[in-house]
C-alpha positions as a Markdown table, in Angstrom:
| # | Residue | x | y | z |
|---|---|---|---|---|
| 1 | Unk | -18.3 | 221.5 | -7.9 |
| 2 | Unk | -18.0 | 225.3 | -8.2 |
| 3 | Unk | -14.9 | 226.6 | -9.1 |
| 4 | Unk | -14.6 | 230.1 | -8.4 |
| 5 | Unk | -11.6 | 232.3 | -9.8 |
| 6 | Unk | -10.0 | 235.4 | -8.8 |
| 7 | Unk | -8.6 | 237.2 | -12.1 |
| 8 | Unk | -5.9 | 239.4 | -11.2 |
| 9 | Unk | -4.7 | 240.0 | -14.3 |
| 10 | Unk | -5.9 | 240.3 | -18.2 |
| 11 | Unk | -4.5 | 238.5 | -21.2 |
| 12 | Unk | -3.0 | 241.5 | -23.4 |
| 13 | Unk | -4.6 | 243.3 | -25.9 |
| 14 | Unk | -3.1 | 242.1 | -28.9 |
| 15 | Unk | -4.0 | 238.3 | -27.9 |
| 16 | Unk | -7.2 | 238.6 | -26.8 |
| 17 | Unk | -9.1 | 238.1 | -29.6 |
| 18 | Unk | -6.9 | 235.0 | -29.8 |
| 19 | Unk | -6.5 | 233.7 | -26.1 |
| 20 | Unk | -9.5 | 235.2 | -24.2 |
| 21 | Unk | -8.7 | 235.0 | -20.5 |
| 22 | Unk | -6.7 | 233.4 | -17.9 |
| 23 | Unk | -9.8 | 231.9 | -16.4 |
| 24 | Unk | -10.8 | 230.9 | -19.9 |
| 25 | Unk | -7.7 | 228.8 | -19.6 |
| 26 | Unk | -8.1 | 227.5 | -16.7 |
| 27 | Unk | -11.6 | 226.4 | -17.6 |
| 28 | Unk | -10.3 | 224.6 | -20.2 |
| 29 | Unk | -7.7 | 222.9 | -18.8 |
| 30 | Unk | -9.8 | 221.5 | -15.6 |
| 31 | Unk | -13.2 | 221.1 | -17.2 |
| 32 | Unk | -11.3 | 218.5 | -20.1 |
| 33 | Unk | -10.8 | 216.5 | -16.9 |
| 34 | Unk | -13.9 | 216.8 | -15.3 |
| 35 | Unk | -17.2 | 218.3 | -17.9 |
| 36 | Unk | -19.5 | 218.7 | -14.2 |
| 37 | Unk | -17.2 | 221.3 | -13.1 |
| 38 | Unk | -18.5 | 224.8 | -13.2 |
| 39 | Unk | -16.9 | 228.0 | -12.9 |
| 40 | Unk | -17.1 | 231.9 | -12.2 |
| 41 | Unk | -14.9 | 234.4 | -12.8 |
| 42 | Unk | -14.5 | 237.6 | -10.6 |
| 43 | Unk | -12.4 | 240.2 | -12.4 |
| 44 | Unk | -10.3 | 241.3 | -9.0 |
| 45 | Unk | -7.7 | 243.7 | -10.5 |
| 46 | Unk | -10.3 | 246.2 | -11.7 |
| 47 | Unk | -12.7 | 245.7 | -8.4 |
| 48 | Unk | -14.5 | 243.0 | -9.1 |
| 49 | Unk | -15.1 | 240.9 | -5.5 |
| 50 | Unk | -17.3 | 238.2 | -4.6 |
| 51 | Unk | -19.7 | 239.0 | -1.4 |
| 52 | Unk | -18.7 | 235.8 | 0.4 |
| 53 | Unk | -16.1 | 232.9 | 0.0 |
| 54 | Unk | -18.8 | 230.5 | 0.1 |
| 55 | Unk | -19.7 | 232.1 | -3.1 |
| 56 | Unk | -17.9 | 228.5 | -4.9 |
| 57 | Unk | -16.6 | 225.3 | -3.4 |
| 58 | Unk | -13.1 | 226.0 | -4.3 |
| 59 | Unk | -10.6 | 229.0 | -5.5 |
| 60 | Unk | -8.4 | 229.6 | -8.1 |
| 61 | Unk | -6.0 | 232.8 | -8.0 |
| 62 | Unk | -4.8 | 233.9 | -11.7 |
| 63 | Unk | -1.5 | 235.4 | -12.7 |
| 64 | Unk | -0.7 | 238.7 | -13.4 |
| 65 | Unk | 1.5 | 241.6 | -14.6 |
| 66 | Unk | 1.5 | 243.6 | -11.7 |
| 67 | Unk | 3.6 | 242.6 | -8.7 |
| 68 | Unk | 2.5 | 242.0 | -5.1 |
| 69 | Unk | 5.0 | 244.7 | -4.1 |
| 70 | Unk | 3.0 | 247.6 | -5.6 |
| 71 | Unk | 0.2 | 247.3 | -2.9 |
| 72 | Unk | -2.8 | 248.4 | -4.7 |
| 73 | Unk | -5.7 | 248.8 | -3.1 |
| 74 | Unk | -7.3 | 245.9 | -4.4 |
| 75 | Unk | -3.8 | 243.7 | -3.9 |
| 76 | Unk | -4.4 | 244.5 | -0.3 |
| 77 | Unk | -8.1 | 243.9 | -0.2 |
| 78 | Unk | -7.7 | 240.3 | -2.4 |
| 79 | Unk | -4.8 | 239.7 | 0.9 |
| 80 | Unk | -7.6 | 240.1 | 3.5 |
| 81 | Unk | -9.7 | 237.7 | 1.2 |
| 82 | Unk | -7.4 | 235.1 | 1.3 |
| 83 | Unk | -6.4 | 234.8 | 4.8 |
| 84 | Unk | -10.1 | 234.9 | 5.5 |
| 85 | Unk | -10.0 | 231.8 | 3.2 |
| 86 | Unk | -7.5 | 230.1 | 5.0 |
| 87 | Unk | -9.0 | 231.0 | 8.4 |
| 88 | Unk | -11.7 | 229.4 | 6.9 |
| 89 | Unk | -10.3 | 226.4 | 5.7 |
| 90 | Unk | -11.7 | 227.4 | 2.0 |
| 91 | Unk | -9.5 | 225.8 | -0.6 |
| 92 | Unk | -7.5 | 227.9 | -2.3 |
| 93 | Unk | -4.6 | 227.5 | -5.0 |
| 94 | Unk | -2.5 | 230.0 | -6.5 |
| 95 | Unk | -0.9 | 230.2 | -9.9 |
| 96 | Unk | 2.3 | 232.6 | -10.7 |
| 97 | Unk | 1.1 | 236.3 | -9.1 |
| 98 | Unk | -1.7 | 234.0 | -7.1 |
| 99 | Unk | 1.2 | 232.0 | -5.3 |
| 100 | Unk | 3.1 | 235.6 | -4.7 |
| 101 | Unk | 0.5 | 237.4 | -3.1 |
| 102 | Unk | -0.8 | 234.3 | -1.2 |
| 103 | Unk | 2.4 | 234.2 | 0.5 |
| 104 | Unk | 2.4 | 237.4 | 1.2 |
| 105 | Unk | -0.7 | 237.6 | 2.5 |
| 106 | Unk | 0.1 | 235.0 | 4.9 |
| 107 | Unk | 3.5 | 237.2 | 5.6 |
| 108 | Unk | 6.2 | 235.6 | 3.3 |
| 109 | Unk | 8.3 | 238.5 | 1.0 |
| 110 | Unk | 7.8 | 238.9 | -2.9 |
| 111 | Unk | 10.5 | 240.9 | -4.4 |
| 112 | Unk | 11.5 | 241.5 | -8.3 |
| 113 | Unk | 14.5 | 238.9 | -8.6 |
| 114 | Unk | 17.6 | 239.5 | -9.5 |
| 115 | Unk | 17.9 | 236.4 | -11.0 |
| 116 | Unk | 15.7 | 238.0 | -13.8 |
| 117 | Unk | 13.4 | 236.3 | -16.3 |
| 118 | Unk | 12.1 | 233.0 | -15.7 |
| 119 | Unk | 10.7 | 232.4 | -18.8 |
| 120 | Unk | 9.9 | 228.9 | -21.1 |
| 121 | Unk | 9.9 | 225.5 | -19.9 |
| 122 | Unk | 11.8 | 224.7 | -16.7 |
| 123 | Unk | 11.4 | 221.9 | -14.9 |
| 124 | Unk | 10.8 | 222.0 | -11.5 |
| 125 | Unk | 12.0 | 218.7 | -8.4 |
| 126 | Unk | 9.5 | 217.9 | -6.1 |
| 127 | Unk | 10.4 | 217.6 | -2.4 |
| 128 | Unk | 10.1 | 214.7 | 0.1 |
| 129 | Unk | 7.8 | 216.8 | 1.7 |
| 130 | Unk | 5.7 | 216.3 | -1.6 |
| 131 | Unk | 1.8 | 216.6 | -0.1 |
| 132 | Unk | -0.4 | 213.3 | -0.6 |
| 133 | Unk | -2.5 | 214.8 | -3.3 |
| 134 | Unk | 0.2 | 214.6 | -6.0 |
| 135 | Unk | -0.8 | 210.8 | -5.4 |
| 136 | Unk | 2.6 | 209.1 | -7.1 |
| 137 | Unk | 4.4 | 211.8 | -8.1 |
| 138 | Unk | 7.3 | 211.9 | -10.6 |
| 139 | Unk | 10.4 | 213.2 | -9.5 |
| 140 | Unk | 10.4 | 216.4 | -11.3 |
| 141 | Unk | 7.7 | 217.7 | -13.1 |
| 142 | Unk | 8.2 | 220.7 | -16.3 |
| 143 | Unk | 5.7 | 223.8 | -17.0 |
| 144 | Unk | 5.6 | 226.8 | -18.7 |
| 145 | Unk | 7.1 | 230.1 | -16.6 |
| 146 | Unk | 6.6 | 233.9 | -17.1 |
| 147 | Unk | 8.2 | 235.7 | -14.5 |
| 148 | Unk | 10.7 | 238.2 | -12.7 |
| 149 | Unk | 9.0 | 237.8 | -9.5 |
| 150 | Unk | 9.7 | 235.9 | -6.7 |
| 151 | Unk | 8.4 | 234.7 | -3.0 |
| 152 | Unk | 12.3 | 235.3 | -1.6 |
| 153 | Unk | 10.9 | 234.9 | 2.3 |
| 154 | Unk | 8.6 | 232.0 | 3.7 |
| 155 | Unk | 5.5 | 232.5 | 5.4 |
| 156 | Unk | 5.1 | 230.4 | 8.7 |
| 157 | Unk | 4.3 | 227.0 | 8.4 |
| 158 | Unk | 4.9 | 227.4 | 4.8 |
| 159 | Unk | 5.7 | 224.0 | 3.0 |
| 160 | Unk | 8.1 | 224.0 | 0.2 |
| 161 | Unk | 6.7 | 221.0 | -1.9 |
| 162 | Unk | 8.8 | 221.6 | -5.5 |
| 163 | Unk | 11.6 | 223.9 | -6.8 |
| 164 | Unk | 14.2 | 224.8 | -9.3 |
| 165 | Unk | 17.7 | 226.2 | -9.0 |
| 166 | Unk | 15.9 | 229.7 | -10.6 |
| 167 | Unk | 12.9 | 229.1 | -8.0 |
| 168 | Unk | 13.5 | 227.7 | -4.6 |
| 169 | Unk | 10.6 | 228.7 | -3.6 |
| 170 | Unk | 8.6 | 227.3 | -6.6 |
| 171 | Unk | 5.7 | 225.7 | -5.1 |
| 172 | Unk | 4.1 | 226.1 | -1.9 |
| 173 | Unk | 1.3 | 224.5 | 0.7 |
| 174 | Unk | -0.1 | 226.2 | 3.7 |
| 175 | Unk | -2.0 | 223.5 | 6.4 |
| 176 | Unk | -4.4 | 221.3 | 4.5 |
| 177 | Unk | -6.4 | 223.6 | 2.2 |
| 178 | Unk | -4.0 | 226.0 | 0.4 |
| 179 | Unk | -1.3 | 226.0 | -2.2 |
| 180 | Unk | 0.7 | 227.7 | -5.0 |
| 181 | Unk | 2.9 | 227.2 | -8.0 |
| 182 | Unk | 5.1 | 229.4 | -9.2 |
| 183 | Unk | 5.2 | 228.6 | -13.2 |
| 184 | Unk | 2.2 | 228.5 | -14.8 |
| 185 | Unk | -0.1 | 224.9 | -15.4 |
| 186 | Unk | -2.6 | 226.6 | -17.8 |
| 187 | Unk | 0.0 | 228.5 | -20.4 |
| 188 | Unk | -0.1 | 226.3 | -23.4 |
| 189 | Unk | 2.6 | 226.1 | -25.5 |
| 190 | Unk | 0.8 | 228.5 | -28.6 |
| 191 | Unk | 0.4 | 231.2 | -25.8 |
| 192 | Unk | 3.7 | 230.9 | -24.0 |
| 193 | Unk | 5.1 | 231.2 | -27.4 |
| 194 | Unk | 2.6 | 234.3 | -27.9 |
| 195 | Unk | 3.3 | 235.9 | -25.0 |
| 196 | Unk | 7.5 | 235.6 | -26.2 |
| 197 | Unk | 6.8 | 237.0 | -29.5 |
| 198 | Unk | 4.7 | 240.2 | -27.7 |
| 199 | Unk | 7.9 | 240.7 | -25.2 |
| 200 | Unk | 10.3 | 240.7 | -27.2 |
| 201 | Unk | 11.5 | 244.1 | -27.0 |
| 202 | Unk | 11.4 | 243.5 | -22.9 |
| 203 | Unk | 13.9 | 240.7 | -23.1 |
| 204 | Unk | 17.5 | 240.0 | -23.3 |
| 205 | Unk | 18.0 | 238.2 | -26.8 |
| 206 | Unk | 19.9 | 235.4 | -25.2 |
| 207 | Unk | 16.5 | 235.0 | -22.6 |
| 208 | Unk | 14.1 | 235.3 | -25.2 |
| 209 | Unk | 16.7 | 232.7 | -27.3 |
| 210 | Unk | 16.9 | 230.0 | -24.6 |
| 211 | Unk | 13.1 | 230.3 | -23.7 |
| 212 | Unk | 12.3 | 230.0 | -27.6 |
| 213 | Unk | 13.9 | 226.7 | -27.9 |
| 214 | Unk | 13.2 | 225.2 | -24.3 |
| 215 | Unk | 9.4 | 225.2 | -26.5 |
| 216 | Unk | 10.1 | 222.1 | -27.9 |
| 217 | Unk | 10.0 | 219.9 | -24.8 |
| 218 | Unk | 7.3 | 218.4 | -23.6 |
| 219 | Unk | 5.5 | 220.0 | -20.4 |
| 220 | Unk | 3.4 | 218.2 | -17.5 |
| 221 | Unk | 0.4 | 220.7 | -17.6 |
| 222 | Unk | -2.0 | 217.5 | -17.8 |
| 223 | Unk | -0.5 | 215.8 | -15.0 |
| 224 | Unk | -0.7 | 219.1 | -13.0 |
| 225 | Unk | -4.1 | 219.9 | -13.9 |
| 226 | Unk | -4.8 | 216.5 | -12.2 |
| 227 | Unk | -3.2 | 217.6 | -9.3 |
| 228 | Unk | -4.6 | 221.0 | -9.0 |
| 229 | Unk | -8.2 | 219.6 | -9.1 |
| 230 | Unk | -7.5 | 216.5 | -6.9 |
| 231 | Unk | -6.5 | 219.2 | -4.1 |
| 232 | Unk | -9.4 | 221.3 | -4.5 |
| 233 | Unk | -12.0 | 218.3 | -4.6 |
| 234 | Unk | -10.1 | 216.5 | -1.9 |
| 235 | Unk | -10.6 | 220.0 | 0.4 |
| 236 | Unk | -13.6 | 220.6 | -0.3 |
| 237 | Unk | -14.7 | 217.3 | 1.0 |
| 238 | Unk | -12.7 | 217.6 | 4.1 |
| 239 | Unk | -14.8 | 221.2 | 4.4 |
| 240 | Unk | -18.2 | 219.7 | 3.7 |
| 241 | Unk | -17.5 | 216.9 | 5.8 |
């Protein structure tokens, strides 16, 4: 299987030499599951597009400092690529940024929150609504978070499948073959901590404080990395078939 992923945003400067890439991550997270996966990166935030969907099996939609609201040019190109994936029936998820501008591509509303940082570990309740590929899912799952962000208006047809006091909206599925999460699956715990330590001077010291120590608690990014490629191979079967 092909996993193709849409990078829409770049690890920062002072920890890349350390942390690479969000794709990076992702490659590590899903291929220590499954070592026949293999992956491409296109680099969408600076204009780097695959010619066709069919270009991989699956997608993958990264995080990102920008927000969905600032309508670049190629925010509003990748948003014609993903409802053509939908259309299409192309599976698709979306991580942090990926599950904001996947809903608004499909016409849901992304705005900056005024519930402010969601930062650290939170823990997240999934829904009865829960889709069948979580298989036997826990009640409430935690993950690592990096946002202000938030999908504050549903798409059509949009599925709420988990959420959070913070995050109502936390995790999303569209018909069969696309999905989103708001917190991030990928951020280990030495680059969540990283990625505090570089933001420091953007945060209120009791934010930065209470994401600091929520650290110490164990997060579900295993689990969820089952997930996410149980719903991509699981679509793309339903595709081929």
């Amino acid at each position: 299987m092909k996993i193709g992923i849409l990078e829409t945003g770049l690890v920062p400067d002072d920890l890349r030499d350390t942390f690479k890439s969000y794709p990076s991550m992702f490659e590590t997270m899903l291929g220590a599951i499954d070592p026949t996966l293999t992956f491409q990166t296109w680099t969408v935030v600076l204009g780097d597009f695959p010619e066709s969907m069919d270009a991989a099996d699956a997608w993958i939609i990264t995080g990102s400092k920008h927000g969905v609201y600032e309508n670049e040019p190629w925010m509003i190109r990748l948003q014609d690529l993903l409802r053509d994936m939908v259309t299409a029936k192309t599976p698709v998820f979306g991580v942090c940024f990926g599950h904001q501008i996947l809903a608004a591509a499909l016409g849901g509303k992304v705005v900056k929150s005024d519930k402010g940082w969601g930062i650290g570990v939170h823990e997240y309740v999934t829904s009865n609504q829960a889709p069948a590929w979580l298989g036997d899912a826990p009640q409430s799952f935690k993950l690592n978070a990096f946002h202000q962000d938030q999908v504050v208006e549903l798409p059509e047809g949009a599925v709420v499948w988990a959420s959070s006091e913070f995050c109502p909206y936390a995790a999303l599925q569209y018909g069969e073959t696309a999905a989103s999460i708001q917190p991030h699956p990928e951020f280990q715990r030495p680059y969540e901590e990283a990625l505090l330590k570089a933001r420091y001077t953007l945060l209120p010291e009791d934010v930065h404080s209470k994401a600091s120590s929520s650290l110490e608690g164990k997060i579900d990014s295993d689990l969820f990395a089952k997930w996410i490629l149980n719903f991509l191979q699981r679509n793309q079967a339903i595709k081929a078939a």
